[in-house]
N, C-alpha and C positions, 0 to 999 in steps of 0.2 A: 163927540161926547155930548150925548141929553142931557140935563143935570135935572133932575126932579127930589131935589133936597126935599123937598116941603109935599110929602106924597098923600097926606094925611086924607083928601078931599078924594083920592082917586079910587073907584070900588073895583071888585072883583070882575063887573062886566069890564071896566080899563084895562083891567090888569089882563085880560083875556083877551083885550084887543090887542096889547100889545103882544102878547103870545102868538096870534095870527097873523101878527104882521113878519114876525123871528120865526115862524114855522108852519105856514097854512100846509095843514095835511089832509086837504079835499080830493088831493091826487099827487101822485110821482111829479108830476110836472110842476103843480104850483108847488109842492115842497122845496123842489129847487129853483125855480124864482122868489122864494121868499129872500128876506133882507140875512144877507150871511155876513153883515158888515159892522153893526152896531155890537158894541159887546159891554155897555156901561150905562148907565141912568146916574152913574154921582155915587154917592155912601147912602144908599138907603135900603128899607127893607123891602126885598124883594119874596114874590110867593116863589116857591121851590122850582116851580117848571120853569119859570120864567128866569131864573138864576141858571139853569140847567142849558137853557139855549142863548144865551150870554157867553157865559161859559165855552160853550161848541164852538163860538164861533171868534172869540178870543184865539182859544188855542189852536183851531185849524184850520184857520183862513178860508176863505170864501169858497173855495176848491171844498176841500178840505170836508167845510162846514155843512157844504149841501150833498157831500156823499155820506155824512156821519149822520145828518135828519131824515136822509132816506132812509137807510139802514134801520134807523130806531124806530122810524113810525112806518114803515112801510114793510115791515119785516118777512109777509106774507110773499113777498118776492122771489124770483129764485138769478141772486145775484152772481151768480157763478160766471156767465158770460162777461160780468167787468172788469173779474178782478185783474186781468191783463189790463184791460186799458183803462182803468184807475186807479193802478199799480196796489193793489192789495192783497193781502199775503190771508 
């Protein structure tokens, strides 16, 4: 758990770093090495995306997480060849 209670100082470029670090979408690969682990900064206000990839990776686990950030930012794919071996329906 990061706790960033006191967020007041941190600006929009911050807040976009941490977005890159929860979802670098420069490529399929870095999207799934990014961090599929952190899912909490404390009680504070979070910008939308950044709540959104929190969120991903809260509810589905690491696994989970970096087939669900592909999907959404990579979506130009044609994922059909995974759905067997990333058991998706």
């Amino acid at each position: 758990l990061l706790l960033l209670s006191d967020n007041s100082a941190i600006t929009h470029r911050g807040w976009d770093a941490f977005s890159a670090v929860l979802c670098n979408t420069s490529s399929v690969n870095n999207t799934y090495l990014s961090n599929h682990t952190l899912h909490s900064f404390g009680n504070v206000n979070l910008p939308p995306k950044l709540s959104v990839l929190l969120e991903v990776n809260f509810v589905a686990g690491n696994k989970g997480a970096a087939i669900r950030k592909i999907l959404l930012h990579h979506a130009h794919l044609d994922m059909t060849p995974f759905h067997v071996q990333w058991d998706l329906k």
